[in-house]
C-alpha positions, -999 to 999 in steps of 0.1 A, spaced: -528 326 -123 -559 335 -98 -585 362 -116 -616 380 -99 -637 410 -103 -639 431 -73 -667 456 -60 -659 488 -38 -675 473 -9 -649 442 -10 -626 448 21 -604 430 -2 -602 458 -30 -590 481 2 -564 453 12 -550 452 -21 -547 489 -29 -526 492 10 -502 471 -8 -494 492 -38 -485 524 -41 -513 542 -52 -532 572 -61 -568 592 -49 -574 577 -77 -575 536 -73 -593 538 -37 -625 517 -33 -647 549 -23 -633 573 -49 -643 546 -75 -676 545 -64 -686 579 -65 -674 583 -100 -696 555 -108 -723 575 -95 -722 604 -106 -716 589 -143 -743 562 -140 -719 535 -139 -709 503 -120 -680 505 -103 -655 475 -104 -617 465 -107 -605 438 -117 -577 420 -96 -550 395 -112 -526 376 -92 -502 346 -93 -477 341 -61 -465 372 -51 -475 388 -83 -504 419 -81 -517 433 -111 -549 457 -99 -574 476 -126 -600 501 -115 -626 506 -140 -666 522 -149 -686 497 -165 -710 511 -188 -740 497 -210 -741 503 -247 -777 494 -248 -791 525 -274 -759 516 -299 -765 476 -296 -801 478 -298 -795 497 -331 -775 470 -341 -797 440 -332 -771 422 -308 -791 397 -290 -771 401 -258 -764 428 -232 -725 445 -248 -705 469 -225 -678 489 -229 -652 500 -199 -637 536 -190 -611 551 -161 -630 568 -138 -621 608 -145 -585 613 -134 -557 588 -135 -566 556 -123 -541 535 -145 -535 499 -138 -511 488 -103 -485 464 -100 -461 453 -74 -423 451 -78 -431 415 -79 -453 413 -111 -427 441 -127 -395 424 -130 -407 391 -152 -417 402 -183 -438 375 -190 -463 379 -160 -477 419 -173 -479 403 -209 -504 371 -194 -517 395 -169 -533 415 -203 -540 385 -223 -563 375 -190 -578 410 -184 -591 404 -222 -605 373 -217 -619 382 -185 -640 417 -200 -648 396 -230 -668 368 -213 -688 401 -191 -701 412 -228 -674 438 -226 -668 450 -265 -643 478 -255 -621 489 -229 -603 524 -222 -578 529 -192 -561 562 -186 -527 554 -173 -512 576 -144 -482 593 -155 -464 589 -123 -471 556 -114 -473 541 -141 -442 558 -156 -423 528 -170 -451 511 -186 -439 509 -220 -414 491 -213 -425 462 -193 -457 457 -216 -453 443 -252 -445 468 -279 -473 494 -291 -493 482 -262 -502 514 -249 -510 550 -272 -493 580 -260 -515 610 -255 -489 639 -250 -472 646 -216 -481 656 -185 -461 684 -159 -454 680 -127 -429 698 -101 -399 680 -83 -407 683 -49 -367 671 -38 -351 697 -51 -348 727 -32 -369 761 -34 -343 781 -47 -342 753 -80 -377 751 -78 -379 791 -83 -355 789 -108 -369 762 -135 -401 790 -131 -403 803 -162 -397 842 -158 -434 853 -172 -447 832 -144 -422 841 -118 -434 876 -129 -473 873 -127 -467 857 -90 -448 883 -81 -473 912 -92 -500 888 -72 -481 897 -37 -474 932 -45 -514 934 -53 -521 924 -20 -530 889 -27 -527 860 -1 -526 822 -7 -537 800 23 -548 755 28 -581 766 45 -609 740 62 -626 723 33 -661 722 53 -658 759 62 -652 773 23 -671 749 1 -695 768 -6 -674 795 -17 -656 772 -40 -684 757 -50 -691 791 -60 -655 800 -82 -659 771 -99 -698 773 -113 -686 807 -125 -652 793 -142 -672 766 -164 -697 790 -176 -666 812 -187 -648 784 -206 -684 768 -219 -683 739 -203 -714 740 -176 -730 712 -189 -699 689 -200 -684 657 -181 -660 685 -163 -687 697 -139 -688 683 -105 -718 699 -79 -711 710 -44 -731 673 -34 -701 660 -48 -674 681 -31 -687 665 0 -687 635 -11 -648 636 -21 -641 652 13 -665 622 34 -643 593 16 -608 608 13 -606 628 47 -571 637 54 -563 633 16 -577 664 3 -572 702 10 -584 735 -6 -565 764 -12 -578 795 -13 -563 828 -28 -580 857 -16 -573 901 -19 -593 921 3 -611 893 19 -628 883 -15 -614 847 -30 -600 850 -60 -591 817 -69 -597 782 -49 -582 749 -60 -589 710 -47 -559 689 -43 -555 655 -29 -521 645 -13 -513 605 -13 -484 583 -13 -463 615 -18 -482 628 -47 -497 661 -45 -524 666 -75 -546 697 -85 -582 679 -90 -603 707 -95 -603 747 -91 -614 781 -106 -607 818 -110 -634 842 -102 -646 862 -133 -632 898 -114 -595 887 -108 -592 864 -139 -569 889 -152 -545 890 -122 -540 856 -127 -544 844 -86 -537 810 -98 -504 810 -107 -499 824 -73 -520 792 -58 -500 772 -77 -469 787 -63 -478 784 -30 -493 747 -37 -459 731 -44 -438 747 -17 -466 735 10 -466 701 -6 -427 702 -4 -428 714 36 -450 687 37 -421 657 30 -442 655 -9 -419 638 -38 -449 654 -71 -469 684 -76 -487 664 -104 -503 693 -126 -512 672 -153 -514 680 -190 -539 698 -214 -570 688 -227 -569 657 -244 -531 656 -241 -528 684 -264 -502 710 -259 -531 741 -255 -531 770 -231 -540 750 -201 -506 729 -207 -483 758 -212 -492 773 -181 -490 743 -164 -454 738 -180 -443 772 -170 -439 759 -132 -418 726 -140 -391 710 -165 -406 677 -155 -422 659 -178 -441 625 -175 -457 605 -209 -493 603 -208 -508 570 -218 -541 551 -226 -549 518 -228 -581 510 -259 -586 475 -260 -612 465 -286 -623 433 -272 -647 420 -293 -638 436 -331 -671 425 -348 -693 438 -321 -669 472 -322 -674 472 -359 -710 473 -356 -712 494 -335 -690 520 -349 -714 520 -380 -746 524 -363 -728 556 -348 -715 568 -386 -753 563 -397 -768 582 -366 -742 612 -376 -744 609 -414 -710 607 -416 -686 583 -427 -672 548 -408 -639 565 -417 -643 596 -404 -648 583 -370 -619 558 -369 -596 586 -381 -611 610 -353 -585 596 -323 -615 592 -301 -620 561 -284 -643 535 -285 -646 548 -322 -686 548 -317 -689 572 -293 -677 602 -315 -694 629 -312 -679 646 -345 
C-alpha cells in the first residue's frame, strides 16, 4: 500500500480526481480557495495499492490558542471538509474488497497522526458516496439526517408530479405574476447577485457567520470552475428577484449558493428557480439536482422546502476521527474551562471536534 499527501498545485491531485467520478467539490482549485478564504492549508491525502484509489480532500487547520492553553509542547492540528461535500473517492477497484477501504482508514489515521493531527472531520457526499456504510466497518461513519435531491431520468410529467402540490402551487402563482426564470452570464450579473445575497444573510442573521462568501470570491469560483458553474436568475419587471449558483459536474447539478431579495421574499421566486433549475439540468443529459439537506442535517424549514421538489432521498454522513484521544481530551477541557461549562456538556453537544463548541 503506497501513501502521500498531495498539494493543489500537484498535477498529480488533478490526474487522480480525472479518474474518479467526482464532484465541484474534490477539484485541486476549489480546494484551494476554501483554504483561503478559511485560513487553511489545503491538502488531500491519496492512498493506493495496484489498481486501488482511495482520494481525501481536506483543510488543515492549527489548534495553536487551545494547545497553547494546554501546554502541548508540539505544533497539534485538527482536519475539516472544505464547505460543501467533499467526502472521500474511491474507484470500483478499491470498492469491491472489503479489506482494502478498512486498511485504507487504518492508514489515513496513522498518516494524520504522525502530521500532529489530533482530530479529523470529513463530510461525506451523499451522492457519491452513497454506499459507504456498507463497504466501511460497522459504526464507521455518523449519520447526520438526509439530504434531497431530484431524479433527473424520469420524465417531466413524474418530475411534476412527485412536486408536492403547495409548491406546484407557489410556482404556478410565480408565472401568473409575471415572473421569469433564466441561466444568465455569470460575469455580466455578479454584481447583482452579489447583491441578493448580502441582503438574504442579513435577513436570516448570518452576515458574519462561515456562510458568507464576498463577490472576490464569486470570481474566484467562476476563474477555476469555468464551464462548471451557472447563475440563474429570476426576475419580474426587470428587477431580480431571486439568483442562485450552481455547479454542474459528472452529471450532478448542485445549488451552492443563492438569495431572495427582501421585496419578493414573499412570492417565493425561488421555488420557481428551483423549478426551472432541474428541468434545465435534465435538458442538459443531468442524472441529480442535489438540493441538499438542512442545517446541520436537521429536518428545519430549509429541508422541507427542499423536500417539497423530490421523493429522493440520500443519507448524509460524517466522518470524526479523534486521532490522538489524550490530546482531544485536553483539549476539550481547556474549551469547558474557557466557557465555564462542563467537559460533559460539550461531549453531549453533537458538535465535532468536541473543543470547538461554541455552546
Amino acid at each position: 500500500m503506497k501513501s502521500q499527501i498531495i498539494v493543489p498545485s500537484s498535477s498529480l491531485w488533478f490526474d487522480t480526481v480525472q479518474q474518479l467520478r467526482h464532484d465541484i467539490y474534490q477539484l485541486p482549485e476549489y480546494v484551494a480557495l476554501e483554504a483561503n478564504r478559511t485560513n487553511t492549508i489545503s491538502e488531500a491525502i491519496l492512498i493506493s495499492a495496484e489498481d486501488k484509489i482511495f482520494f481525501a480532500p481536506y483543510l488543515i487547520r492549527s489548534c495553536k490558542e487551545l494547545a497553547s492553553a494546554a501546554s502541548f509542547p508540539t505544533k497539534t492540528f485538527d482536519i475539516i471538509s472544505p464547505y460543501g461535500y467533499p467526502g472521500i473517492l474511491m474507484n470500483a477497484a478499491a470498492v469491491n474488497p472489503p479489506e482494502f477501504p478498512k486498511l485504507a482508514l487504518e492508514e489515513l489515521k496513522r498518516i494524520l497522526a504522525a502530521r500532529g493531527v489530533c482530530s479529523g472531520f470529513f463530510r461525506l457526499h451523499p451522492i457519491l458516496n452513497h454506499n459507504w456504510r456498507e463497504i466501511f466497518p460497522p459504526n464507521t461513519f455518523t449519520l447526520n439526517g438526509e439530504t434531497v435531491s431530484v431524479n433527473l431520468k424520469l420524465s417531466s410529467t413524474e418530475i411534476w408530479h412527485q412536486t408536492h402540490s403547495s409548491q406546484r402551487n407557489k410556482i404556478n402563482k410565480c408565472k401568473r405574476l409575471g415572473m421569469t426564470a433564466k441561466i444568465v452570464s455569470f460575469l455580466e450579473y455578479i454584481d447583482e447577485f452579489a447583491t441578493v445575497y448580502q441582503e438574504t444573510m442579513e435577513r436570516v442573521g448570518a452576515a458574519n457567520s462561515y456562510f458568507l462568501f464576498d463577490r472576490q470570491y464569486f470570481l474566484k469560483l467562476q476563474k477555476f470552475l469555468l464551464d462548471k458553474i451557472h447563475l440563474c436568475i429570476v426576475e419580474l419587471d426587470g428587477e431580480i428577484a431571486s439568483a442562485g449558483i450552481y455547479t454542474e459536474c459528472s452529471g450532478i447539478v448542485q445549488g451552492l449558493l443563492g438569495g431572495t431579495r427582501n421585496k419578493f421574499y414573499r412570492f417565493s421566486p425561488s421555488s420557481l428557480e428551483t423549478d426551472y433549475v432541474r428541468f434545465w439540468a435534465r435538458e442538459r443529459g443531468n442524472e441529480f439536482l442535489h438540493l441538499g439537506g438542512g442545517v446541520g442535517g436537521s429536518r428545519d424549514s430549509l429541508y422541507q422546502f427542499k423536500a417539497s421538489f423530490s421523493q429522493q432521498r440520500h443519507e448524509f454522513l460524517t466522518l470524526r476521527l479523534i486521532i490522538d484521544s489524550e490530546k482531544y481530551d485536553r483539549l476539550v477541557k481547556v474549551r469547558a474551562e474557557l466557557l465555564n461549562t462542563q467537559v460533559e456538556s460539550l461531549l453531549s453537544s453533537n458538535f465535532f471536534p468536541a473543543y470547538r463548541a461554541t455552546i
